[in-house]
OpenMM code with the backbone's topology and positions (N, CA, C; nanometers):
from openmm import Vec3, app, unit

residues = "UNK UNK UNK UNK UNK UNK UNK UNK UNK UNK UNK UNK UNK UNK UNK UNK UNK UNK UNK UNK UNK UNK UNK UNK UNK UNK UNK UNK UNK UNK UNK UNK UNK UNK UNK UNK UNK UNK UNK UNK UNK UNK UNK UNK UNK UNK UNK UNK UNK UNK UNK UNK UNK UNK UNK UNK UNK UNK UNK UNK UNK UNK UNK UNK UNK UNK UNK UNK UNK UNK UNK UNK UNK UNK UNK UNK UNK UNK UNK UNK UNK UNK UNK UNK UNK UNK UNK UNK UNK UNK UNK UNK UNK UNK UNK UNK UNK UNK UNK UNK UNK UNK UNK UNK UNK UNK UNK UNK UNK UNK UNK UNK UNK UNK UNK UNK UNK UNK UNK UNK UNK UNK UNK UNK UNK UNK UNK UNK UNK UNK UNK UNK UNK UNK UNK UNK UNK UNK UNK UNK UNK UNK UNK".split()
positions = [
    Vec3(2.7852, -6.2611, 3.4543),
    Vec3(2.7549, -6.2926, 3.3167),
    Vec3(2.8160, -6.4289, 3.2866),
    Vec3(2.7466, -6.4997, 3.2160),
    Vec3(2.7932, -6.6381, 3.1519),
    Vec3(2.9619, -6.6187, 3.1116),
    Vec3(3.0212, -6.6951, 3.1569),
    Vec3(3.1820, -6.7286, 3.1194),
    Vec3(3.1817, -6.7853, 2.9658),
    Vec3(3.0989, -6.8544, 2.9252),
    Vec3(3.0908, -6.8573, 2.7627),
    Vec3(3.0402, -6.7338, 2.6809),
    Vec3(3.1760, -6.7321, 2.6301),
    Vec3(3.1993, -6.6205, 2.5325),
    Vec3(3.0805, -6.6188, 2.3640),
    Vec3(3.1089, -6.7431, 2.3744),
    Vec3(3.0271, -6.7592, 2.2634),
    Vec3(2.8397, -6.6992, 2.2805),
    Vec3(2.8647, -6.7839, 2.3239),
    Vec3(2.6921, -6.7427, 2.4032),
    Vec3(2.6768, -6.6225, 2.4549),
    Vec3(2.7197, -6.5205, 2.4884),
    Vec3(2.7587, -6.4085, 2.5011),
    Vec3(2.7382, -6.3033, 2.3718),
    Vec3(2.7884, -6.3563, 2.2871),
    Vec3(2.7888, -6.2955, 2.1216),
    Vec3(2.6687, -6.3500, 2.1006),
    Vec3(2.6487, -6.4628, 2.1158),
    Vec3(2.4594, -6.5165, 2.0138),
    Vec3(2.3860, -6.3890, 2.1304),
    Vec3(2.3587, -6.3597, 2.1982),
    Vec3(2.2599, -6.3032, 2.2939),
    Vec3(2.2693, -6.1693, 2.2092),
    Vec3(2.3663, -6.1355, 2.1893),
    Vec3(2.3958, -5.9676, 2.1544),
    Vec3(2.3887, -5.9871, 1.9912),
    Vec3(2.3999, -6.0851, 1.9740),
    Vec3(2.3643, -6.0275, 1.8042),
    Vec3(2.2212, -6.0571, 1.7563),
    Vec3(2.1872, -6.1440, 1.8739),
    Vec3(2.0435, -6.1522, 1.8356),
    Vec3(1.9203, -6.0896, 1.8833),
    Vec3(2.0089, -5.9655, 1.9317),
    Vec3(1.9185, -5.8370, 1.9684),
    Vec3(1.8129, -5.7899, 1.8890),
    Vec3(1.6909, -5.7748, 1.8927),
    Vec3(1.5631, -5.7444, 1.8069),
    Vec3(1.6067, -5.5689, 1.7391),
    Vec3(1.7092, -5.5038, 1.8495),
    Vec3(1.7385, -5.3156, 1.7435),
    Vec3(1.8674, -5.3523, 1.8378),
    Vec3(1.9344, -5.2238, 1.7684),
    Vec3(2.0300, -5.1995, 1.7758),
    Vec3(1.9910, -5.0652, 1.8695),
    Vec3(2.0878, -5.0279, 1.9890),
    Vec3(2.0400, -4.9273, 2.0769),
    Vec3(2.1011, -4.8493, 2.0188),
    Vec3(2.2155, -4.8473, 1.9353),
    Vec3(2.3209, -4.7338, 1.8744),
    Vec3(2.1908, -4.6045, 1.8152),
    Vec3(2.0768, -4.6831, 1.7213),
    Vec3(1.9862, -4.5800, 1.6756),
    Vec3(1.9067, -4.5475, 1.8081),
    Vec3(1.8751, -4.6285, 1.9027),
    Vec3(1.7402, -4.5909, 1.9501),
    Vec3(1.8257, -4.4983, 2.0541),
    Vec3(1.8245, -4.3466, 2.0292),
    Vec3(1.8506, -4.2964, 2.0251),
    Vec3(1.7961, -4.1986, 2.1615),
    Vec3(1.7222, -4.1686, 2.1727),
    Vec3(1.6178, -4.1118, 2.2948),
    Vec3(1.5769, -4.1675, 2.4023),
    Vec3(1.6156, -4.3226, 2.4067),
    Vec3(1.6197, -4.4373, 2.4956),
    Vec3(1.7209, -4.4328, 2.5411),
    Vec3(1.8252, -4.4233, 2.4831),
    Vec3(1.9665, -4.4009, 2.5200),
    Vec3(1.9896, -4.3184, 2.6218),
    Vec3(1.9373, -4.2127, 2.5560),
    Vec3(1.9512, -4.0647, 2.6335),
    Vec3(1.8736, -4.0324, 2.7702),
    Vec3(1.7661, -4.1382, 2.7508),
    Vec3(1.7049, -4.1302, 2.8647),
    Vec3(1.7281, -4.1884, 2.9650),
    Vec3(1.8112, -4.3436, 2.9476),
    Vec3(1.8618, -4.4189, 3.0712),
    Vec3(2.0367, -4.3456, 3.1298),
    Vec3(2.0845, -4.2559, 3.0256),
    Vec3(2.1989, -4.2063, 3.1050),
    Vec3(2.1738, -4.0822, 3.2011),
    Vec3(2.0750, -4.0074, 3.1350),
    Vec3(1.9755, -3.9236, 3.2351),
    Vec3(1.9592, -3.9673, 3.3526),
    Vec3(1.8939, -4.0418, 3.3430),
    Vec3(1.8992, -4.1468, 3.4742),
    Vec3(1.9282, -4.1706, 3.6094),
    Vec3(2.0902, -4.2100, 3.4903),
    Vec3(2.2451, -4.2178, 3.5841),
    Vec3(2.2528, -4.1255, 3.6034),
    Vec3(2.2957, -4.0235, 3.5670),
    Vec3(2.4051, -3.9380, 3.5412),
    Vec3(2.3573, -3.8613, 3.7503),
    Vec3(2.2699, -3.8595, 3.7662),
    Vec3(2.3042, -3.8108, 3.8968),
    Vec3(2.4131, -3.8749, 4.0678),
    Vec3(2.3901, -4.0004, 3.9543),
    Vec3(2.4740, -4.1134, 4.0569),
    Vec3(2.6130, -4.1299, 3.9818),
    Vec3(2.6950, -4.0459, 3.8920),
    Vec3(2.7715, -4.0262, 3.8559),
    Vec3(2.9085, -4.0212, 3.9334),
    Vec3(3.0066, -4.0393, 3.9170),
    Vec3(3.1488, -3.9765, 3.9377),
    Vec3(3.2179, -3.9452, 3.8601),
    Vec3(3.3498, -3.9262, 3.8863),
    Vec3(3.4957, -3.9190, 3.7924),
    Vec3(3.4845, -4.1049, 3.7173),
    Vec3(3.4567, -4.1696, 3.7938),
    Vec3(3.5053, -4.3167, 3.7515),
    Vec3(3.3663, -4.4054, 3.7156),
    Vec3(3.3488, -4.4542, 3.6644),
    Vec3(3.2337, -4.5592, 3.5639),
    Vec3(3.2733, -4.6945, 3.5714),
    Vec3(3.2548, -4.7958, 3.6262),
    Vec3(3.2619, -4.9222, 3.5961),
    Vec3(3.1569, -4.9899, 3.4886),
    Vec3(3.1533, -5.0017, 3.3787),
    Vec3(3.0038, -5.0650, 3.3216),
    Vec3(3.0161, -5.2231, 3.2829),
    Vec3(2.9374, -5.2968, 3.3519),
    Vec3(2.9976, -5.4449, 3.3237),
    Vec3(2.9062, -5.4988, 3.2156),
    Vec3(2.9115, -5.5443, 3.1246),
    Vec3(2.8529, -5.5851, 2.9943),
    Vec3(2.8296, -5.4808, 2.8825),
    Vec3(2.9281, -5.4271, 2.8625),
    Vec3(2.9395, -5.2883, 2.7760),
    Vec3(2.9032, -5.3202, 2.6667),
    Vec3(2.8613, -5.4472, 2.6222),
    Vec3(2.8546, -5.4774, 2.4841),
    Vec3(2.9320, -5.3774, 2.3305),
    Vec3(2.8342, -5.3346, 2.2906),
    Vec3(2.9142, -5.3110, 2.1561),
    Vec3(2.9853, -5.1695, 2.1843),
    Vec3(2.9749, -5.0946, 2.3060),
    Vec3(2.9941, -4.9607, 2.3154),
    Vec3(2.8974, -4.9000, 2.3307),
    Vec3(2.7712, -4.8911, 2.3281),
    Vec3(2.6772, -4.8305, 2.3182),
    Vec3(2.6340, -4.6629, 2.4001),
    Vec3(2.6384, -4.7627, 2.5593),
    Vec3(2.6197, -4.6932, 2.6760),
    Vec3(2.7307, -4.6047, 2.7309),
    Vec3(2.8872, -4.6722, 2.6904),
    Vec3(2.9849, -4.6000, 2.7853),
    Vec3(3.0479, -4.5457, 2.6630),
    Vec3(2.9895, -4.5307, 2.5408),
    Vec3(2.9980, -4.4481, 2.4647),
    Vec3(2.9325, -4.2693, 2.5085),
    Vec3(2.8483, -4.2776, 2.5770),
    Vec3(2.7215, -4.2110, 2.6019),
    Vec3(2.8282, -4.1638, 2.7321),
    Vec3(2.8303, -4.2229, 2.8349),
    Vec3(2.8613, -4.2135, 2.9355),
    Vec3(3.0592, -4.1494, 2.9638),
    Vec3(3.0742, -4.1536, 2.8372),
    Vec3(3.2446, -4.1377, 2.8777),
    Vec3(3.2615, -3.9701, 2.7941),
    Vec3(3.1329, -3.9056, 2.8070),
    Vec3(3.1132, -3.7776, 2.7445),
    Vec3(3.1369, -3.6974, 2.9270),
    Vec3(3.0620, -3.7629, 3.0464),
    Vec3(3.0456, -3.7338, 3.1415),
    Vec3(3.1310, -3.7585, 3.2664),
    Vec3(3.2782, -3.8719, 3.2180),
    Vec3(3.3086, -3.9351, 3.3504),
    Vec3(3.4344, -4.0592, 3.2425),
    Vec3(3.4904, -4.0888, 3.3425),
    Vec3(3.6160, -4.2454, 3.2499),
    Vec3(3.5185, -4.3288, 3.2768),
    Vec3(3.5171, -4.3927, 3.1869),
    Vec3(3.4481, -4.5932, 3.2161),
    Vec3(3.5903, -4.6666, 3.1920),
    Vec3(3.5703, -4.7940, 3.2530),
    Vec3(3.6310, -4.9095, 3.2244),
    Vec3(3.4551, -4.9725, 3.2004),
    Vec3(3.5012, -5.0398, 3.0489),
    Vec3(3.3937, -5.1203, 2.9703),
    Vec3(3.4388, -5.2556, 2.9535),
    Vec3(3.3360, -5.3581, 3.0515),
    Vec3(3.4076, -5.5202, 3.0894),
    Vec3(3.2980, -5.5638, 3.0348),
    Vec3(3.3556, -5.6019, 2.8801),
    Vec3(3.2452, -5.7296, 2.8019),
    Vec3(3.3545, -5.8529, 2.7935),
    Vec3(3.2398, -5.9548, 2.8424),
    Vec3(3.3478, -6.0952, 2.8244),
    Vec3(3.3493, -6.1959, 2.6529),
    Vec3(3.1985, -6.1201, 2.6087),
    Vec3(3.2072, -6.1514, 2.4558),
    Vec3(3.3019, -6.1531, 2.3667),
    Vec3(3.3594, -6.2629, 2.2952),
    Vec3(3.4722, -6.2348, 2.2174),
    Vec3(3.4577, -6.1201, 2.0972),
    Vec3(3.3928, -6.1732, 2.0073),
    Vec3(3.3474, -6.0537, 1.9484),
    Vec3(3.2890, -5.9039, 1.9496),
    Vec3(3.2037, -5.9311, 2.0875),
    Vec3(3.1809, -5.7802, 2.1117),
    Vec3(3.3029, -5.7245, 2.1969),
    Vec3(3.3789, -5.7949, 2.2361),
    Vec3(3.4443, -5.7080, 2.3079),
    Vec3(3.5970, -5.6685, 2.1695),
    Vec3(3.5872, -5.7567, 2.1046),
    Vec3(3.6683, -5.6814, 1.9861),
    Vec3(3.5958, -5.5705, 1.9113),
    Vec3(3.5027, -5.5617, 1.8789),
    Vec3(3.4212, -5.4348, 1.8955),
    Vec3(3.4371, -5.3147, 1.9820),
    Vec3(3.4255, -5.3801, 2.0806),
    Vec3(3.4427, -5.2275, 2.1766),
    Vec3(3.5867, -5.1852, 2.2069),
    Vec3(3.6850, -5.2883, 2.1899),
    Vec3(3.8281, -5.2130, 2.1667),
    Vec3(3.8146, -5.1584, 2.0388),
    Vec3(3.7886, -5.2029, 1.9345),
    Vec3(3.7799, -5.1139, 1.8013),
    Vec3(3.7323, -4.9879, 1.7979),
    Vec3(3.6452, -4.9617, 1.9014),
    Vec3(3.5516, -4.8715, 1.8932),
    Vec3(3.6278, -4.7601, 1.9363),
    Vec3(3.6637, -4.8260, 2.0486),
    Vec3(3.7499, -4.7074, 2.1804),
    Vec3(3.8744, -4.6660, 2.2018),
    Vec3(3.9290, -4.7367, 2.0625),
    Vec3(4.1362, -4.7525, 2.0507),
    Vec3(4.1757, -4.6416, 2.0836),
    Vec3(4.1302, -4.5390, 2.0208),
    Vec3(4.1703, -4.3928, 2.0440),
    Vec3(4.0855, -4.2870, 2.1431),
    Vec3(4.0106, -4.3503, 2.2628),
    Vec3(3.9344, -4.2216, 2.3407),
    Vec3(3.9819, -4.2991, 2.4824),
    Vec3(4.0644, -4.1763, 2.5164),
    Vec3(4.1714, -4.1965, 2.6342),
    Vec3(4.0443, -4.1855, 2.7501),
    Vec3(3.9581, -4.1798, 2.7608),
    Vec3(3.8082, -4.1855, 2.8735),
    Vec3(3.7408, -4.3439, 2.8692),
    Vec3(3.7699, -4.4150, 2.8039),
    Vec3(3.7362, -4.5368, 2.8031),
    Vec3(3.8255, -4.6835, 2.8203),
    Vec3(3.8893, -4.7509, 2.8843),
    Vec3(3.9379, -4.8333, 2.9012),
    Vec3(3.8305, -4.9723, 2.9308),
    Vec3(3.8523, -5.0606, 2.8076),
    Vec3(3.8426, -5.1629, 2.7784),
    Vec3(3.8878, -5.2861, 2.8600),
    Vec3(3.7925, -5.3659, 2.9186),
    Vec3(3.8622, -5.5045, 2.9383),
    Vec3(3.7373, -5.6558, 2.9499),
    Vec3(3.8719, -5.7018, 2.8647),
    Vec3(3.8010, -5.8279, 2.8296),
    Vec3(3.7895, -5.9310, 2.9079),
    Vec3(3.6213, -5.9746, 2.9328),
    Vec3(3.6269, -6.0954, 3.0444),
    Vec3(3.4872, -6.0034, 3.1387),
    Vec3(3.5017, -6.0638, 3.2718),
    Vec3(3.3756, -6.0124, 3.3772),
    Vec3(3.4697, -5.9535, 3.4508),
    Vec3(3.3372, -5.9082, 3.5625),
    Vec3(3.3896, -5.8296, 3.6949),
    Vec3(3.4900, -5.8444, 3.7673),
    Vec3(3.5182, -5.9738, 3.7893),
    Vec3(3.6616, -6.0411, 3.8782),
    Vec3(3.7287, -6.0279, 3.8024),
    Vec3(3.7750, -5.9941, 3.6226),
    Vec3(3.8937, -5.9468, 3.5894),
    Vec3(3.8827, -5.8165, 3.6106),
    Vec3(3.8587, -5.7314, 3.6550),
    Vec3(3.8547, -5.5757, 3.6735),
    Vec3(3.9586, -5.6001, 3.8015),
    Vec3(4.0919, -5.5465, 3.7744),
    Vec3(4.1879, -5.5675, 3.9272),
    Vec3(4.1700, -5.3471, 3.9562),
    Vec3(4.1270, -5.2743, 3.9336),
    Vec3(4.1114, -5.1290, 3.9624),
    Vec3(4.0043, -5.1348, 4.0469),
    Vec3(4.0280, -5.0611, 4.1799),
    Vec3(3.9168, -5.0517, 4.2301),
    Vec3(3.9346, -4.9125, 4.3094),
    Vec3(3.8029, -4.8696, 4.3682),
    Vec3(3.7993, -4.6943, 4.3727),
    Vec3(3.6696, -4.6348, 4.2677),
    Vec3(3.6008, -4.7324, 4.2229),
    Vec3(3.4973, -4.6669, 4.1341),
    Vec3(3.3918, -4.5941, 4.1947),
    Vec3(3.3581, -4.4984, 4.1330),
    Vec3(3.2694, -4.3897, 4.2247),
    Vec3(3.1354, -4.4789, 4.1984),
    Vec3(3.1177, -4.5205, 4.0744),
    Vec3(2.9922, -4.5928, 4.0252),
    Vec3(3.0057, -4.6910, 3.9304),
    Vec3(2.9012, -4.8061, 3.9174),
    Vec3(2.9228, -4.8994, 3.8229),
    Vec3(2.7816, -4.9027, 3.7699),
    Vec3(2.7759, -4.9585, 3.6383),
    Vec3(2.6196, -4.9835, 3.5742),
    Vec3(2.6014, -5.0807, 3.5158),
    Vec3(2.5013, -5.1390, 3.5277),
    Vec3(2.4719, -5.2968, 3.4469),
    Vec3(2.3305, -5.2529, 3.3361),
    Vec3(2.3447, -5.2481, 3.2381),
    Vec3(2.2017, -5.2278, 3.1665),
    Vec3(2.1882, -5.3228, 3.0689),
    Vec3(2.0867, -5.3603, 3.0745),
    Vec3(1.9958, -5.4748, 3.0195),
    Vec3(2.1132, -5.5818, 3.0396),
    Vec3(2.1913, -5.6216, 3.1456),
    Vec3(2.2830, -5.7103, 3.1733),
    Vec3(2.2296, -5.7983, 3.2518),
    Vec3(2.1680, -5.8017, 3.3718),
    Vec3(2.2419, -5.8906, 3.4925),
    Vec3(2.0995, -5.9580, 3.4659),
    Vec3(2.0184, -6.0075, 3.3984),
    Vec3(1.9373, -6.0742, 3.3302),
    Vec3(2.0001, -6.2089, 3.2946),
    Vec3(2.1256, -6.1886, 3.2689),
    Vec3(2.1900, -6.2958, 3.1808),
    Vec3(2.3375, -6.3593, 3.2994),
    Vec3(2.3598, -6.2623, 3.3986),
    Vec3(2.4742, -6.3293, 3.4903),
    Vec3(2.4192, -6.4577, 3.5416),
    Vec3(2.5162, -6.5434, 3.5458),
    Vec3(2.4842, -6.6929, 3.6117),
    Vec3(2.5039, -6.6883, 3.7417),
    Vec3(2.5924, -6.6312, 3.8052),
    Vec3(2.6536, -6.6164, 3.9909),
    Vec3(2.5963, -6.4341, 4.0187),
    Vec3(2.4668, -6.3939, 4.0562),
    Vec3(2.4240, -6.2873, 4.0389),
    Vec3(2.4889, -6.2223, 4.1722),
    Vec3(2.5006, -6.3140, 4.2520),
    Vec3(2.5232, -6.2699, 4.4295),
    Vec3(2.7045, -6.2317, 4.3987),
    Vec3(2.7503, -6.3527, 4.2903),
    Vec3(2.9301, -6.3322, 4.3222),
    Vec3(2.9397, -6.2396, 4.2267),
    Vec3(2.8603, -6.1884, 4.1254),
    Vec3(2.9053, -6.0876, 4.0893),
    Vec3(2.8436, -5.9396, 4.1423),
    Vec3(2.7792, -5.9272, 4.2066),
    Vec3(2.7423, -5.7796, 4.3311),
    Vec3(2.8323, -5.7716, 4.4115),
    Vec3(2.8743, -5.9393, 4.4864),
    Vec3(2.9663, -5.8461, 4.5636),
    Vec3(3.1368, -5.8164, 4.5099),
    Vec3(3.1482, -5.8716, 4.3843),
    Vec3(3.2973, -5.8499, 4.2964),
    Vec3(3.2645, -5.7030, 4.3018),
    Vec3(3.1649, -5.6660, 4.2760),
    Vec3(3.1218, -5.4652, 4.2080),
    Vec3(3.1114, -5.4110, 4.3020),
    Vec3(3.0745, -5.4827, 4.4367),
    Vec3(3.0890, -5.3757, 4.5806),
    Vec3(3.2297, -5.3602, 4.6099),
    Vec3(3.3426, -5.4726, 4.6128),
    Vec3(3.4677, -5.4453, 4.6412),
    Vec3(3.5359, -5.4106, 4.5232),
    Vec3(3.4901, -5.2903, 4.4387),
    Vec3(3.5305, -5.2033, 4.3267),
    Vec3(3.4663, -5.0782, 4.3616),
    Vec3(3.3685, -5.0780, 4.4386),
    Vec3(3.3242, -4.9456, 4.4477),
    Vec3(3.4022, -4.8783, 4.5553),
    Vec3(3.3707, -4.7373, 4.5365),
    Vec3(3.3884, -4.6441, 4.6717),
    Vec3(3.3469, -4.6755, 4.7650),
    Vec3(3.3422, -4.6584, 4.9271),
    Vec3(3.2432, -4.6814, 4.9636),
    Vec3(3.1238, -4.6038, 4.9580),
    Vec3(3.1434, -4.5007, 4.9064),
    Vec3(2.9736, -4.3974, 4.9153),
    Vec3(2.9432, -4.4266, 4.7587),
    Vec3(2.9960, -4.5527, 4.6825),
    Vec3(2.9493, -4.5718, 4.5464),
    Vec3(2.8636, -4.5828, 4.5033),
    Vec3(2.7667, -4.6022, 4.4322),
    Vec3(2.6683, -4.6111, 4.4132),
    Vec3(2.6786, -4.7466, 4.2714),
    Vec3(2.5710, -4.8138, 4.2306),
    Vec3(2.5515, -4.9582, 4.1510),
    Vec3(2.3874, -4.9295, 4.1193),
    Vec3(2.4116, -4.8776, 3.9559),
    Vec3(2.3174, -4.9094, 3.9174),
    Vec3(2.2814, -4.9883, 3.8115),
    Vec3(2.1472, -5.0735, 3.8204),
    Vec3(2.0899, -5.2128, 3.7667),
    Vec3(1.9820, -5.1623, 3.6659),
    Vec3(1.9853, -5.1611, 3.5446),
    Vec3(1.8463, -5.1253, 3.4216),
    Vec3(1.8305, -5.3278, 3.4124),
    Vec3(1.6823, -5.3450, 3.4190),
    Vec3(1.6501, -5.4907, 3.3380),
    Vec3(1.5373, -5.4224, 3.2493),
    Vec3(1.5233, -5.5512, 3.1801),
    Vec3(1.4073, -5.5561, 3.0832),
    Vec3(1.2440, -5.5165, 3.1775),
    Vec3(1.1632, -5.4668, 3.1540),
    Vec3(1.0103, -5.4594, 3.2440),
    Vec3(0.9643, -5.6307, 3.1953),
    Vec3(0.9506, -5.6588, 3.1268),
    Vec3(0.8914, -5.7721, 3.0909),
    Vec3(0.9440, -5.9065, 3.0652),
    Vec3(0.9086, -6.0415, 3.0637),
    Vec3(0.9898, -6.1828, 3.0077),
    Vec3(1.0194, -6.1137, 2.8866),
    Vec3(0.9027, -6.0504, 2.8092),
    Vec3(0.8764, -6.1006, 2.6511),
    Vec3(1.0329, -6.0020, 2.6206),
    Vec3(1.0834, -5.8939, 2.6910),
    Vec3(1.2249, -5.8491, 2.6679),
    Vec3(1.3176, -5.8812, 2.6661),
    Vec3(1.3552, -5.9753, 2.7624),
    Vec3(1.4571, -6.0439, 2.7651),
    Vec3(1.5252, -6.0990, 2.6499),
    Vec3(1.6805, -6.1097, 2.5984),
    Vec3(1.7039, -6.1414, 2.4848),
    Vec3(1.7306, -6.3198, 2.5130),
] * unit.nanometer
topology = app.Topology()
chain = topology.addChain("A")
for resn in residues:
    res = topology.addResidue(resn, chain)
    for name in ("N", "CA", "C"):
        topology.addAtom(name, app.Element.getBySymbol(name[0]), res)
């Protein structure tokens, strides 16, 4: 993901919905996951909370948004739910590694070093980990 923070926040606030409502979309991409699941969750672009909100019902996340603002968001969000650990910045600040699984959704659209950040998330995984990637189907999605 882009190292500018700023630009980071314009992308996410200038989201066309908010996924918090879309609600059945939600539910349907953790469906998804959830068979490639573990004890441990890496999600890298957690934005506002959305997903590892969803996801920390099933398993711990560590949620790595490098957005300044969203990621003050998602500590706000998560101050008090001992299943979610927060950190601010990308993948190479994640120093925990042992993750059963990691997830990028509607993220890696927007990473600038796509190769240095796969293999930062392979030497975080288990080795029988599993890495899963949601993009947009279309340009016209992309934010």
């Amino acid at each position: 993901m882009s190292n500018d923070q700023h630009a980071v926040d314009q992308v996410l606030s200038s989201s066309p919905e908010s996924l918090d409502n879309a609600l059945n979309y939600r539910n349907w991409i953790v469906d998804l996951c959830t068979p490639y699941l573990g004890p441990s969750l890496l999600a890298i672009g957690a934005g506002h909370g959305t997903f590892p909100e969803s996801f920390a019902k099933l398993c711990t996340v560590c949620a790595v948004e490098p957005g300044t603002d969203s990621s003050a968001t998602l500590t706000e969000r998560f101050a008090d739910d001992e299943n979610v650990d927060v950190i601010v910045g990308v993948a190479d600040n994640v120093e925990k590694v042992g993750f059963d699984a990691a997830v990028m959704i509607n993220v890696f659209e927007h990473i600038d070093d796509e190769i240095g950040t796969l293999e930062t998330i392979h030497h975080r995984l288990q080795p029988d980990g599993h890495l899963i990637i949601w993009v947009p189907a279309f340009m016209l999605l992309y934010s």
